[in-house]
C-alpha positions in Angstrom: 109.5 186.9 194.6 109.4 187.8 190.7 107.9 191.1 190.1 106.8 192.3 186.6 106.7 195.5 186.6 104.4 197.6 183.5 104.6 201.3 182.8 101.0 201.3 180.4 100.3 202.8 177.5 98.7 201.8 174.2 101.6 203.5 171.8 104.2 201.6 174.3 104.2 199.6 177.2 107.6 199.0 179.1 107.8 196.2 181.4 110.7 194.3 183.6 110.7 191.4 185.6 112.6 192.0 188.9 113.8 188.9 191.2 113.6 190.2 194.8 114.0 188.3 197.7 114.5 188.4 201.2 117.9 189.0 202.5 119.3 189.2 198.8 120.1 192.2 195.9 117.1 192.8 193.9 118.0 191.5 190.2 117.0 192.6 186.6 115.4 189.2 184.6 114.5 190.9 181.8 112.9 193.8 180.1 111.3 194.6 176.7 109.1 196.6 175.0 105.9 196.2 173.8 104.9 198.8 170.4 102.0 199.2 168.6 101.5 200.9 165.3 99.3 204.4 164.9 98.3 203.7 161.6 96.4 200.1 162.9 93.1 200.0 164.1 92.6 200.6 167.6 91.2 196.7 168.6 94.4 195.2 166.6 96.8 197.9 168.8 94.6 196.2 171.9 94.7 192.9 170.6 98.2 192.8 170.0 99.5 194.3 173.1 96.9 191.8 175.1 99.0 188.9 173.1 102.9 190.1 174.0 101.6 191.0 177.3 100.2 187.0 177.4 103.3 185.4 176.5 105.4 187.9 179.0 103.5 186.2 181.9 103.4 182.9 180.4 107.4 183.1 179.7 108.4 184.7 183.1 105.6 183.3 185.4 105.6 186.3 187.8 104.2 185.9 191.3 102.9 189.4 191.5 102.5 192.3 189.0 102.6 195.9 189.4 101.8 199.0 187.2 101.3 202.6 187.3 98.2 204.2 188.3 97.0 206.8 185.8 96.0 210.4 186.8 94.5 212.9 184.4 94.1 216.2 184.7 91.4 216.4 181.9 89.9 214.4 179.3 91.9 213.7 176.5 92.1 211.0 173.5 95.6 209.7 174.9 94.1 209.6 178.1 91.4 207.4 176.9 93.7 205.2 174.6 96.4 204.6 177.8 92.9 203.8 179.9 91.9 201.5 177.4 95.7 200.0 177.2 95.2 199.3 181.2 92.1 197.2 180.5 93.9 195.1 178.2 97.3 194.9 180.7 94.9 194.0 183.8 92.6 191.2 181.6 96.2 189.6 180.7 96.9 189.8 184.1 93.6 188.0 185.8 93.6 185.3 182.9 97.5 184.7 184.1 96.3 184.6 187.5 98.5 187.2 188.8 97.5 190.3 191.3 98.2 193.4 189.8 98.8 196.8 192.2 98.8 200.2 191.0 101.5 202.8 192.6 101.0 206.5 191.4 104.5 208.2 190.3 105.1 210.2 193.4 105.0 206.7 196.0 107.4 204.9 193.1 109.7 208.0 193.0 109.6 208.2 197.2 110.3 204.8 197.4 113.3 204.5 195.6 115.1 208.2 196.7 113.2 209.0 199.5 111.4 211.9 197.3 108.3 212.1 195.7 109.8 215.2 193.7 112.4 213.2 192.4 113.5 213.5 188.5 113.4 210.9 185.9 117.1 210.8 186.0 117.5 210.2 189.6 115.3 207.3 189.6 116.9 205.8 186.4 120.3 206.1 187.9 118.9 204.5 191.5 117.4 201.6 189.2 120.7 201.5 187.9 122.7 201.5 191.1 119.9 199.3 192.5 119.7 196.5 190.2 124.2 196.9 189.7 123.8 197.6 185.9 126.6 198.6 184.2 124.4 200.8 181.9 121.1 202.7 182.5 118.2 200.9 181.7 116.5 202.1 178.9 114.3 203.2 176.8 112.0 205.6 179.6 109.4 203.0 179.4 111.2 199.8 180.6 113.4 202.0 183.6 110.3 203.5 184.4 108.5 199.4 184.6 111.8 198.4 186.6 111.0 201.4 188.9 107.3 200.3 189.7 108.5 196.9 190.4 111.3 198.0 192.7 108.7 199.8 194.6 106.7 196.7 194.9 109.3 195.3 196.6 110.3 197.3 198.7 106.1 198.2 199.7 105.8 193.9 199.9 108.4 193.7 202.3 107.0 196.3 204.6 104.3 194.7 205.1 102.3 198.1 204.2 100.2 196.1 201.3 97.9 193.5 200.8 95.9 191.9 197.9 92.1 193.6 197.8 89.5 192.8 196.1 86.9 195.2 193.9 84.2 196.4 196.0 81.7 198.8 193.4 83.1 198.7 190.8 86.6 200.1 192.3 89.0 199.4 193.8 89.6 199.5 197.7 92.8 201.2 198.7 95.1 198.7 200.5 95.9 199.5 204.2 99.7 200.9 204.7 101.5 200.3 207.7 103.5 203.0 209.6 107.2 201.8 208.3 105.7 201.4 204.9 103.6 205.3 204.9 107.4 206.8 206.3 109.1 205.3 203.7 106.8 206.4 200.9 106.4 210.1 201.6 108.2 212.7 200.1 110.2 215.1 202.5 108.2 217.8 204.3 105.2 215.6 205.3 103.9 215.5 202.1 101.7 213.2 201.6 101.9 209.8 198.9 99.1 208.2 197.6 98.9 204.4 198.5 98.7 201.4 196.4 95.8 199.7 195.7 96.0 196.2 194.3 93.3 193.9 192.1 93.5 189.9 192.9 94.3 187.8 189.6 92.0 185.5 188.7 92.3 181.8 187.2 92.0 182.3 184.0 88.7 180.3 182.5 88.6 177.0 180.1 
């Protein structure tokens, strides 16, 4: 299964596109980085990152997608320009067809060291070791994409997610198998959110 995996934001958005099947080594496709200018107007930043994101799905034809869910503590103007990014990242997504699910930091961190406290660095060298780069994968952005994908994987082939669709407005939190909740929580029985995934939609003529 090819996985593109998106770490949102409207100043950058990392993504990777991981090739992870059954029975073999997950492997690294590729990986960019998509940047927008601060001095543009906000619908061109959204415009443009809509049309990179576009032609990554178009160019890489992923069967799944999968980004990072966004927490805030409090209102904030990058808060509402990375919400606004995740529109845009989710429209390109439903025009390409492709289900997007959202894993928040802790789950992605647990499922690739077993800790939900895990540092940056540990997860960037376990993408490393994971994907058998000879280099870290950077910038932040993309190893943190390649991450989120890797998690997706490894959550797919659990069986502890499926495709849901909106129900209110929201979005209806995916039901996680036992294997799949054991291998997302961090150590000490504490507890890992769950994905939650949107259905793509054929994009209309």
């Amino acid at each position: 299964m090819r996985i593109l995996g998106i770490d949102p934001g409207l100043s950058r958005t990392g993504w990777s596109v991981v090739e992870a099947e059954a029975g073999r080594e997950p492997r690294l496709d590729a990986s960019g980085l998509i940047e927008t200018a601060s001095a543009s107007p906000l619908q061109e930043r959204l415009r443009f990152l809509h049309e990179r994101l576009s032609r990554v799905l178009s160019d890489h034809q992923p069967a799944a997608a999968a980004a990072e869910d966004l927490f805030f503590l409090k209102a904030s103007p990058s808060m509402r320009s990375t919400l606004e990014a995740r529109g845009v990242i989710l429209l390109a997504c439903a025009q390409a067809g492709v289900s997007v699910c959202a894993y928040d930091p802790r789950t992605v961190k647990a499922s690739l060291t077993g800790s939900g406290a895990s540092g940056k660095a540990q997860v960037q060298r376990m993408v490393q070791r994971l994907l058998k780069l000879a280099q870290p994968l950077t910038p932040d952005d993309v190893a943190d994409a390649a991450a989120i994908a890797l998690c997706h994987s490894k959550m797919s082939r659990l069986g502890g997610l499926k495709v849901v669709d909106r129900i209110g407005g929201g979005l209806r939190r995916a039901p996680v198998s036992q294997a799949s909740r054991a291998a997302s929580l961090p150590p000490r029985g504490r507890r890992a959110s769950r994905g939650a995934c949107e259905e793509g939609a054929p994009s209309t003529p």
